[in-house]
N, C-alpha and C positions, 0 to 999 in steps of 0.2 A: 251494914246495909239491912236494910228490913225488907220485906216483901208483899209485893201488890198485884192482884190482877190487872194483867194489859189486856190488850186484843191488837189485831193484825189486820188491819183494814186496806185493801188493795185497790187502785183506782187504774185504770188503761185511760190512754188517751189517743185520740189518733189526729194528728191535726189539729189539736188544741179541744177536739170534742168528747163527753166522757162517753167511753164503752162500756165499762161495766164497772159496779164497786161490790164486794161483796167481806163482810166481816167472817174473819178465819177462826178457828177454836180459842177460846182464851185459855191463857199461857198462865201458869205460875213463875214470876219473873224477879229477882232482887231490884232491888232500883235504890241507889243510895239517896240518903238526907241530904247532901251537902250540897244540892243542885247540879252536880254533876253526874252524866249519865254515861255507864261504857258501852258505845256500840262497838260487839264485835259483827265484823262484815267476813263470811267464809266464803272462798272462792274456788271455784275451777275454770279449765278451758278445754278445749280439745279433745275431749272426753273421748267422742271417736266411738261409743257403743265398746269401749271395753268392759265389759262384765264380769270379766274374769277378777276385774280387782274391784266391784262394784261392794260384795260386802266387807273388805278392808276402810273401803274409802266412805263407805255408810257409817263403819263404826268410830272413826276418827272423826267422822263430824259430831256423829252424838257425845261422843266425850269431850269435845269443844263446847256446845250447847250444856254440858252439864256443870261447868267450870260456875265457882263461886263470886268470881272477881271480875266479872262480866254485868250487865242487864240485860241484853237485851243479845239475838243473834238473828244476823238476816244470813239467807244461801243462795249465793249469787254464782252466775257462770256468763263468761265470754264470749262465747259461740263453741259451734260446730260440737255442740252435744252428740248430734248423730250425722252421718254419711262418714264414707271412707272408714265402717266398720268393720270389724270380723264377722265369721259366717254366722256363729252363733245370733248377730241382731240384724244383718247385713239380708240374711235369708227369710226376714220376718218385717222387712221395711225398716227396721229402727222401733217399730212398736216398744218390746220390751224394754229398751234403753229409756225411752220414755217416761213407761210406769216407772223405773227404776228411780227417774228423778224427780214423779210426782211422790214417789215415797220416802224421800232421804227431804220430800219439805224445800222444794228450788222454789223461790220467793218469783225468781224472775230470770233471764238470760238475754245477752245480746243475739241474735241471729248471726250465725256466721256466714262463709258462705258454703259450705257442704250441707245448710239447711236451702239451702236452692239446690239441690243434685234433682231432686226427681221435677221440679219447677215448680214457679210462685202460688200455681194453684195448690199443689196439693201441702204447702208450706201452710197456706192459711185455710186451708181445707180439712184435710185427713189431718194434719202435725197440730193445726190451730196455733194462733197467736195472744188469745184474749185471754186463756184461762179457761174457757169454758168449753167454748164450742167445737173443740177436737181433739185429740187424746191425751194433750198437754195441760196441765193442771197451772202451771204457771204460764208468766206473761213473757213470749218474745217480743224484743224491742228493734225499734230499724226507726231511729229520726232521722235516717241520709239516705232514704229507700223512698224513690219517688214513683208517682205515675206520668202517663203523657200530660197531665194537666198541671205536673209543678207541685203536687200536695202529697204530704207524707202518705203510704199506704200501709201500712204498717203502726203499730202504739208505739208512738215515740219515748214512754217513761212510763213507770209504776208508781206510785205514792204507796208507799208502804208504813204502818205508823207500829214503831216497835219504841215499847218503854216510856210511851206517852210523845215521841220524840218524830216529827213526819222528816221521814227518808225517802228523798225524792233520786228513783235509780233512771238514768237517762243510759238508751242503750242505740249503737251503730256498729257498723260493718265495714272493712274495708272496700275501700273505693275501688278495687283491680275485682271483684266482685263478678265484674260482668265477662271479663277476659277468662276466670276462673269455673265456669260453669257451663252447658251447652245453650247459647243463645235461645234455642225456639222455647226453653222453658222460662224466659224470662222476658218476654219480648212485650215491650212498652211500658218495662221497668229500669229505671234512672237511678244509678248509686252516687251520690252528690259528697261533696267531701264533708268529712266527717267530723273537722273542728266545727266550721260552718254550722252545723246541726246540732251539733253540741252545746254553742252558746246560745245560737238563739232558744233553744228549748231553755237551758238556766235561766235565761233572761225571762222569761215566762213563768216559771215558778220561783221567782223573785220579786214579781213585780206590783206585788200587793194584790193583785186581781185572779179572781178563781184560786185553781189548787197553788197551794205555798208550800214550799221545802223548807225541814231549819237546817237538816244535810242535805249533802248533794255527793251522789255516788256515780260515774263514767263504766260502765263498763262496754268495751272497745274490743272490736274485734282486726286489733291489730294490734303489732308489738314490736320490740325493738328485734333487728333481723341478725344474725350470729355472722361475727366476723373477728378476727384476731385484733384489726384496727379500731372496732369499736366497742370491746370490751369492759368498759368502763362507761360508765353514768354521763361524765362531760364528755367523753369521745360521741358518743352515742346523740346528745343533746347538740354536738357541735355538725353533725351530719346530714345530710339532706335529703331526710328519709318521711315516711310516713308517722311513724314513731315522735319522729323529733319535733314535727307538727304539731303533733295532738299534744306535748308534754309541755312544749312553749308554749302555746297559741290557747289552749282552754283555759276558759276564765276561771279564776282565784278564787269564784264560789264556788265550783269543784271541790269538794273536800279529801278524796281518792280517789287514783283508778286503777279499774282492774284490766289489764291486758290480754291479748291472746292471738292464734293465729299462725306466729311464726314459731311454738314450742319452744319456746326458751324459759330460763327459769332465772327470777331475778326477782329483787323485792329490794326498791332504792327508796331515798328518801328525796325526791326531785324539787326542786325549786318551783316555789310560785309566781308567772308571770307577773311585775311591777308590784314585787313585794318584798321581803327577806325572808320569807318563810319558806316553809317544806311541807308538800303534801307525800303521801306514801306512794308511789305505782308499783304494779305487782306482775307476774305472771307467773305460774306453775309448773312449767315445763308443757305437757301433755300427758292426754293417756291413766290422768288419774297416780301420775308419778307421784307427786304433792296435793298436801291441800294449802291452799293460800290462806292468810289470816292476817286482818287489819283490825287494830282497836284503836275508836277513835274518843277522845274523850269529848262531853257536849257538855258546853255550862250553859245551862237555861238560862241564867239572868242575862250575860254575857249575848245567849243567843249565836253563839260558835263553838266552832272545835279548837280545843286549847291545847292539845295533846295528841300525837297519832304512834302508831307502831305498826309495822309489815313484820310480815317473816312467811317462811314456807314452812311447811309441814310436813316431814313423814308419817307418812300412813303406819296407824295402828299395827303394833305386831301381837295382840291379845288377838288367842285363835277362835275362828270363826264361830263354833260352839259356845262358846264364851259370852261374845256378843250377842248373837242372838237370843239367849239366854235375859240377859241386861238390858236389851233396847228392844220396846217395840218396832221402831222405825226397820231396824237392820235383819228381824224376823221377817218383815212382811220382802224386804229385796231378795232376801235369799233364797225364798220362795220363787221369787216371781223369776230369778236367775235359774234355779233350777226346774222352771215347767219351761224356761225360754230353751234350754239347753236341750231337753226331751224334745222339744217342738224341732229343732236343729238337725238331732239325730235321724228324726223321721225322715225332716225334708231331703237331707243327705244323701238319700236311698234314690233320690231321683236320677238317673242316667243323664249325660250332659256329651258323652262323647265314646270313643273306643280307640283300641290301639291295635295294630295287627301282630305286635311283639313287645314283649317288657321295653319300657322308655324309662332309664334308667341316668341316676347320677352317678361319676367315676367312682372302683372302688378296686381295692387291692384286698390280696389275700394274704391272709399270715402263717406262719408256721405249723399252727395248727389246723389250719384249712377254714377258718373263721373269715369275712368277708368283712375290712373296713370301709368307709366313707375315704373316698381320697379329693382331696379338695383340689389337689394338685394336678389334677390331669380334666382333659376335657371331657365332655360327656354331651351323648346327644337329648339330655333332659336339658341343659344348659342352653343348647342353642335350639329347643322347643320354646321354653319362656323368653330369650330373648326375642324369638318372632313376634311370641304372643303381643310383647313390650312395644312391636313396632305396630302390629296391626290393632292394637288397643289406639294410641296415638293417632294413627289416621283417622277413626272412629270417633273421634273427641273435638271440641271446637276450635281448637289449635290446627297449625300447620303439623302436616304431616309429617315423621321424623325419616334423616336418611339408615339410619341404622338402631342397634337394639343389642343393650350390654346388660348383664347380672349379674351380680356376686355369686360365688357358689353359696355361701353360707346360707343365700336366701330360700335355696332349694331343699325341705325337710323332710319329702318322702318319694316314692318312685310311682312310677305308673306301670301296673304290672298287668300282663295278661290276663291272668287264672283261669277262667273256666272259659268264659268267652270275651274276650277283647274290652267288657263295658266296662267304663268308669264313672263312676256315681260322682254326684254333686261334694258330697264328703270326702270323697280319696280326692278329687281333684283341688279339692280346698287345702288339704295336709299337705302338698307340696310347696303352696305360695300360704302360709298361716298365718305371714304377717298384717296383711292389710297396709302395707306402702303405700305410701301416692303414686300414682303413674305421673311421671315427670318426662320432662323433653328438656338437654340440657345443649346447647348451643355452644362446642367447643372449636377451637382452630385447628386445622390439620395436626400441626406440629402437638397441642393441645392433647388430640386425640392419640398420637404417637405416644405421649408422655405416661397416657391410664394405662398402657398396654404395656409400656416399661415397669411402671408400678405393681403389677402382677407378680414381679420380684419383691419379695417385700422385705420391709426395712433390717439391718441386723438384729438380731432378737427376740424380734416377733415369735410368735407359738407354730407359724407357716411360713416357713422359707417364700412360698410363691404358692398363690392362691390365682385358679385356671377362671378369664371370666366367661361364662356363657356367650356366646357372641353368635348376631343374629346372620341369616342367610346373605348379606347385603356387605358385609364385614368377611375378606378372608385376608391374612396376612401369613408369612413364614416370619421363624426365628433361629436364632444359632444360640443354644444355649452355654455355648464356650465361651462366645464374644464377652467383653467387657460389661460389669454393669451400667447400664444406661444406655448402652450399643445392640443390646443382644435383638430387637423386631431388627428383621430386614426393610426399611422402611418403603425399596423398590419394589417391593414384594404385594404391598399393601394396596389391593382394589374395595371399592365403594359401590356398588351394583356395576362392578365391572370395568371400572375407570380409576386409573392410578390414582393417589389418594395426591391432592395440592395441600401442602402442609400451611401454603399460607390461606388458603379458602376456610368456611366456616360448615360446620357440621352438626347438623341435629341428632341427639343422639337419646333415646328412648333409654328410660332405667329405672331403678326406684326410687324412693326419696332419702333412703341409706345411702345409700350407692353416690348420688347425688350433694349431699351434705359431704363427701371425701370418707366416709365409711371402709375400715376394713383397710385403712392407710391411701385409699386411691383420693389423695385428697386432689390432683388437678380438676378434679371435677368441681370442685368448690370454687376453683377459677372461673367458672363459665357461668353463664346466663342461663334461668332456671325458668320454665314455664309452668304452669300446672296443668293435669288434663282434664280434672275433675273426676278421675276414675281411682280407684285403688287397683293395685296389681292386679287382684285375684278377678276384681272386674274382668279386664283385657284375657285375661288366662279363661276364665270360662267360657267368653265367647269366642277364642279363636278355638278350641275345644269342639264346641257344638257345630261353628261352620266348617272345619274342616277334616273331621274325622269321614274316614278312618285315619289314624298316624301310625306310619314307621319310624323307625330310630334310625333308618337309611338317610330316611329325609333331615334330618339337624348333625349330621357329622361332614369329616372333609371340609370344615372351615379354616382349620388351622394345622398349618405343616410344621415340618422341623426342615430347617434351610441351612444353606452356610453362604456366611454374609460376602464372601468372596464371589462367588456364583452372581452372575449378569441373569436378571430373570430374560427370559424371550419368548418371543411373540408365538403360543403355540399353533399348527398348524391344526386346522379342525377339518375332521376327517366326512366325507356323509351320514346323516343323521340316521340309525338304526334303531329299532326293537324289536328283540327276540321274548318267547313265549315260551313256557315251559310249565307244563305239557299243552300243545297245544289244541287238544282237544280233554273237554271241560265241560262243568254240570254248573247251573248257577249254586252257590255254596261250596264248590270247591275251593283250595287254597292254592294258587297260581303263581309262579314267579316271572313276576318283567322286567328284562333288562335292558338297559339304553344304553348308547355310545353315539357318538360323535356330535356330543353337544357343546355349546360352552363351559368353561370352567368354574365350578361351585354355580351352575343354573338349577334354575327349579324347572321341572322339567312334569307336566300335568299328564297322567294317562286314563286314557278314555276304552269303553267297550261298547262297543254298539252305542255310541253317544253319549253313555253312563259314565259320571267319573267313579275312577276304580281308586285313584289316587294321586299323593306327589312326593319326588323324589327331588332331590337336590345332588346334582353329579358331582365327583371328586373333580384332582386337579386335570385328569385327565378327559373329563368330558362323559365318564362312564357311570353306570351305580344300577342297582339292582334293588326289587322292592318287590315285599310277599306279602300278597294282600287276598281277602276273600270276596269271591265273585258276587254281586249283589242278586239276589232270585226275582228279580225283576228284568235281567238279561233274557234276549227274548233267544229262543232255537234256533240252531240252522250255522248257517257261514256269516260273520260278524266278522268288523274290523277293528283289531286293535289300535289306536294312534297313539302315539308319542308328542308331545309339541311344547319345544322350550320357549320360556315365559321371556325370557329375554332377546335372543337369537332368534326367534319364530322357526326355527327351521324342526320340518316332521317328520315323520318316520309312521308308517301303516305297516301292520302283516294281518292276513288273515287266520281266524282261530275258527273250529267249529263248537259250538255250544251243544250240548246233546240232554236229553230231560233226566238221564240220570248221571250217575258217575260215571264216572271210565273207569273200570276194573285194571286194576295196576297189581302187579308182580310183587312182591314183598320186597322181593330182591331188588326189583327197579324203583320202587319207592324210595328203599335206603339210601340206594344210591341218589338218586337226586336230591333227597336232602341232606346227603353228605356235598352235594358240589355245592347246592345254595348254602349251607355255614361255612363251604369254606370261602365262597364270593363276599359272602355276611362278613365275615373274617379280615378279607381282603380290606374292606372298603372301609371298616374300624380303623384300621393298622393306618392308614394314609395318612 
C-alpha cells in the first residue's frame, strides 16, 4: 500500500435538506493500488458516561486507527452515549462524557433514547445534533424521529468521505422510545418505525440525485433482546422482535449494521434480504465492555463491498501511562476524565438528605471482633433502597409499581450518622454506584413467590442465600427448616396489606441486574420488563431529599421467621397510641416517639405542632419507636404530637410542651433512657 492524503468531509441532512458540511483535519492514510479500499468501521453502544474505562477504551481505538492493513477508519456509536450515568458525569449533565467522545474522534452516533432523558429541547440545544451548535462535536442521527408535521426533526445520516470512498451513516432509534422516556419532554415528537426510515433514507442516497453513498453504514439503536430461545443468529432472525425487523426488512444496499440498546454482545454475519449474501451486524455489549470492529473491503471499479468481517474487541490492557504517552487523542480524555472527576468530588459535598441513626447493611462479627458484610441477613439499608425503587417508579412515566426488591450485592456503602445526621450527594451515591436502570417488572403472584424462594440459592454458589431488600409494601414469614422450595409461608405473604393472589399480576420495582435474573433470581427474567427512564441512584436521591429525616426503624420488621404449620390470623388491633419521651423538650432536642395499635408493617407519619418530625413503619405487632430531632422551627408552649397511619387512618395525639431551652436532665436519667430506647431499638431489630 502507499500512502495519500484524504480528508474527512462531513454533511447532516435533515429532511433531505443540507445542515451543515465542514472538511475535518487531513489524515495521513495508506490506501492500496489494487482499487480496493479497507474500511474499517469502530463501534460502541451504551456507553452510559462510564469514564472510568473512558481511557482504556480511547486507547483501543487509537491502536485500531494505527493498524497498517486498514485505509481508512470511521468511529461510530449506537446511542445512548449519555443518561443512565454514573455520578461522576450524571452530576455535570453528561457534559464531560461528551467532550470525552469529541476527543476519541466519534464521526457520528444514532440517538438513543436515554438522549431524550432531560427532553428534545435540550437534545438539540445544550447536547446538539449537527456537529456544531452544542457541545457535541459529531453528528446525532434520528431518520424515524418525527414532528407533528410528519418531517424528520432530527439529521437523518452523515456523508462522511474516508479514503476517497463516501460513507453514507443512516442513524434511528427504537420505536418504544416514547414509552421509555417522561412524555412532557417530548411531546409532539413521533418515533416511527425504524426499517421504514431506513430504506427510504438509502433510497435517497442511491438515487443518483444530490448527496450519493458508495457505502452505506445502519447504525440502530436497537438489538437483538437476550433469551435462552434466541440465542443464535436464525433463532433470533426467526422471531418477532424489533431486531428481526431491521435484519430482514433493511435494504441489501445496507452494507453493516451497528446495533445497540438491549447490551448484548454479538457480532453475526446475517443474510441479505433477496440475495445470498451476508452483511456483518454487531453489537458490543455495553458500558465500554468491547469495542466493535467491521472491515469492509470496497472495490472502486466494482463500485461494492466484496468482503466484510465483525468481531469484538477487548479493550486495551497497555496501562494508562503508557497510552497517554503514545496517543494524543487518549492525553487529552484523561485529562478531561480527571478535571470531570475533581468537578464530581466538589459537587458531592452537596447535602441531599440526613439520617437520625446509622442506616446500615447486615453484618456480623468475627472472632476477632472485625465487622463483615453479611449478605445474608436483612437490613434496614435494604428496605431503604427498595422504597426508594418504588417511589422512583411512581415519579416516572410508567404506571406505578405495587412493590420494591434489591439485591444486597447492589448496596456498597452505609449511611452513617457521624457528626450530624447529613449525607452528602457523594456518600449517598457510594451506596447505589452502579447506575442500574430503574425497571418495573410485571410478575405473577406465584412468580413473585418463586424470587423470594430463590433467595436460597443454588448448590454451590459462593452464598448459600442472599437476603433481598424488600420494600414497605412487601412483608412475608419463612421457615427456614421447610423444604427447599417450600420454605416462604406463602399465607403469610401481604401486598400493601392484602393477602398476596398468586394468580394476579404484580409490578414489581428493581434494578436492571436484578431484573435480567442477576445473582441467580433469574424468575425475574420471566416477567415483562418496563423502563422508567431513571437509573437507580436517580430514585435513591430523590426519595433522600423528600423524605428525610430517616430512621433505620422506619425500613425493618418486613420480614419474619414463621413456621409454615402456624395458620396466620386475623390480628386484633388495638386503639391507636403515642407516647413521648421526654415529654417536655427544646426545639433541637433528641426525642423518642412511640406508636402502638396500628396496622401491621404500616407506615405510620409523625407530626408536631403540624411539622413532620418523621416516619416509622410498625412491626408485626402494630408497634415501633423512632428518635428523631426536633426541628427549631417548633414553635413554644403546649403542642400536639399526632400519630396517623398511612394505611389504616387511625390517630393517635398527646400533648408535649416545647420550652426555648433544654430540659436539664439528671445524668443518671439520661442514661437511663437511653438504655430503654436501645433496648426498644433492639427489640424492634430482633422481629
Amino acid at each position: 500500500m502507499t500512502a495519500r492524503r484524504v480528508a474527512v468531509v462531513t454533511a447532516v441532512t435533515v429532511g433531505g435538506a443540507l445542515l451543515g458540511a465542514s472538511p475535518a483535519l487531513a489524515v495521513e492514510s495508506p490506501v492500496s493500488d489494487d482499487g480496493t479500499t479497507e474500511l474499517q468501521l469502530l463501534g460502541i453502544n451504551d456507553f452510559h458516561g462510564r469514564l472510568d474505562d473512558a481511557v482504556a477504551l480511547a486507547g483501543t481505538i487509537e491502536e485500531q486507527r494505527a493498524r497498517d492493513d486498514v485505509d481508512a477508519t470511521v468511529l461510530l456509536s449506537a446511542g445512548d452515549n449519555i443518561g443512565a450515568s454514573p455520578f461522576v458525569s450524571s452530576s455535570q449533565q453528561d457534559a464531560p462524557t461528551i467532550e470525552v467522545l469529541n476527543e476519541m474522534g466519534l464521526d457520528a452516533s444514532a440517538v438513543g433514547n436515554h438522549e431524550f432523558d432531560r427532553g428534545f429541547a435540550d437534545l438539540t440545544g445544550r447536547v446538539g445534533v449537527d456537529g456544531e451548535s452544542g457541545l457535541a462535536d459529531f453528528d446525532y442521527l434520528g431518520a424515524n424521529v418525527y414532528g407533528t408535521d410528519g418531517d424528520p426533526v432530527l439529521p437523518e445520516y452523515a456523508l462522511l468521505e474516508a479514503a476517497g470512498v463516501k460513507v453514507g451513516v443512516i442513524g434511528v432509534v427504537t420505536q418504544e422510545t416514547s414509552s421509555l422516556v417522561s412524555p412532557s419532554g417530548i411531546e409532539g415528537i413521533r418515533f416511527g418505525d425504524p426499517v421504514e426510515a431506513a430504506n427510504r433514507v438509502t433510497d435517497e442516497l442511491t438515487d443518483g440525485v444530490g448527496d450519493e453513498a458508495e457505502v452505506i453504514v445502519l447504525v440502530a439503536h436497537e438489538g437483538a433482546p437476550e433469551g435462552e430461545a434466541t440465542s443464535t443468529l436464525e433463532e433470533q432472525l426467526a422471531a418477532d422482535t424489533a431486531f428481526a425487523a431491521i435484519v430482514n426488512g433493511v435494504d441489501a444496499d445496507v452494507d453493516a449494521i451497528f446495533t445497540g440498546h438491549t447490551h448484548q454482545t454479538y457480532a453475526w454475519q446475517a443474510p441479505v434480504p433477496g440475495t445470498d449474501e451476508t452483511r456483518p451486524v454487531i453489537q458490543t455489549g455495553s458500558y465500554a465492555a468491547d469495542l466493535g470492529r467491521i472491515v469492509l473491503s470496497y472495490d472502486e471499479s466494482a463500485d461494492e463491498v466484496t468482503a466484510a468481517t465483525a468481531e469484538n474487541l477487548a479493550l486495551t490492557e497497555v496501562p494508562e501511562e503508557e497510552l497517554v504517552v503514545a496517543y494524543p487523542r487518549v492525553a487529552e480524555v484523561a485529562e478531561t476524565v480527571a478535571v470531570a472527576q475533581a468537578a464530581a468530588d466538589e459537587l458531592g459535598s452537596v447535602v441531599v438528605g440526613s439520617v437520625t441513626a446509622d442506616i446500615t447493611r447486615a453484618f456480623t462479627t468475627g472472632p476477632d471482633g472485625e465487622q463483615a458484610e453479611d449478605r445474608g441477613s436483612y437490613s434496614a439499608l435494604g428496605g431503604l433502597v427498595a422504597d426508594s425503587y418504588v417511589y422512583g417508579a411512581a415519579d416516572s412515566a410508567i404506571e406505578p409499581a405495587d412493590l420494591g426488591l434489591v439485591n444486597p450485592g447492589g448496596l456498597r456503602a452505609d449511611l452513617l450518622y457521624g457528626e450530624d445526621g447529613e449525607i452528602t450527594l457523594a456518600e449517598a451515591n457510594e451506596v447505589t454506584p452502579f447506575a442500574n436502570d430503574l425497571v418495573v417488572v410485571s410478575l405473577t403472584g406465584a412468580q413473585l413467590v418463586q424470587v423470594l424462594e430463590q433467595q436460597w440459592q443454588p448448590e454451590g454458589s459462593s452464598r448459600p442465600f442472599l437476603a433481598l431488600g424488600t420494600s414497605e409494601e412487601l412483608t412475608w414469614s419463612y421457615d427456614p427448616e421447610a423444604a427447599p422450595g417450600e420454605r416462604i409461608i406463602v399465607d403469610s405473604i401481604r401486598i400493601s396489606g392484602e393477602p398476596i393472589d398468586t394468580d394476579g399480576t404484580y409490578r414489581v420495582a428493581t434494578n436492571s441486574f436484578l431484573a435480567s435474573g442477576g445473582d441467580n433470581f433469574t424468575t425475574f427474567a420471566e416477567g415483562t420488563t418496563e423502563q422508567t427512564g431513571l437509573i437507580d441512584f436517580d430514585s435513591f436521591q430523590a426519595y433522600l431529599e423528600e423524605n428525610s429525616p430517616l430512621s433505620p426503624e422506619e425500613f425493618t420488621g418486613r420480614v419474619t421467621v414463621g413456621d409454615a404449620s402456624e395458620q396466620p390470623q386475623e390480628p386484633q388491633q388495638p386503639a391507636a397510641e403515642v407516647a413521648v419521651s421526654p415529654s417536655t423538650f427544646a426545639p433541637g432536642d433528641l426525642v423518642t416517639f412511640s406508636v402502638s395499635g396500628f396496622g401491621p408493617a404500616e407506615r405510620v407519619e409523625v407530626t408536631v405542632d403540624g411539622r413532620r418530625l418523621g416516619r416509622v413503619t410498625t412491626d408485626a405487632e402494630g408497634a415501633a419507636t423512632v428518635r428523631v430531632r426536633v426541628p427549631g422551627s417548633v414553635d413554644t408552649g403546649t403542642v400536639e404530637v399526632t400519630a396517623t397511619g398511612v394505611t389504616s387512618g387511625s390517630t393517635a395525639t398527646v400533648e408535649v410542651q416545647v420550652t426555648d431551652r433544654a430540659r436539664p436532665v439528671d445524668r443518671g436519667t439520661r442514661a437511663q433512657e437511653l438504655a430503654s430506647w436501645l433496648r426498644q431499638l433492639l427489640g424492634t431489630w430482633l422481629r
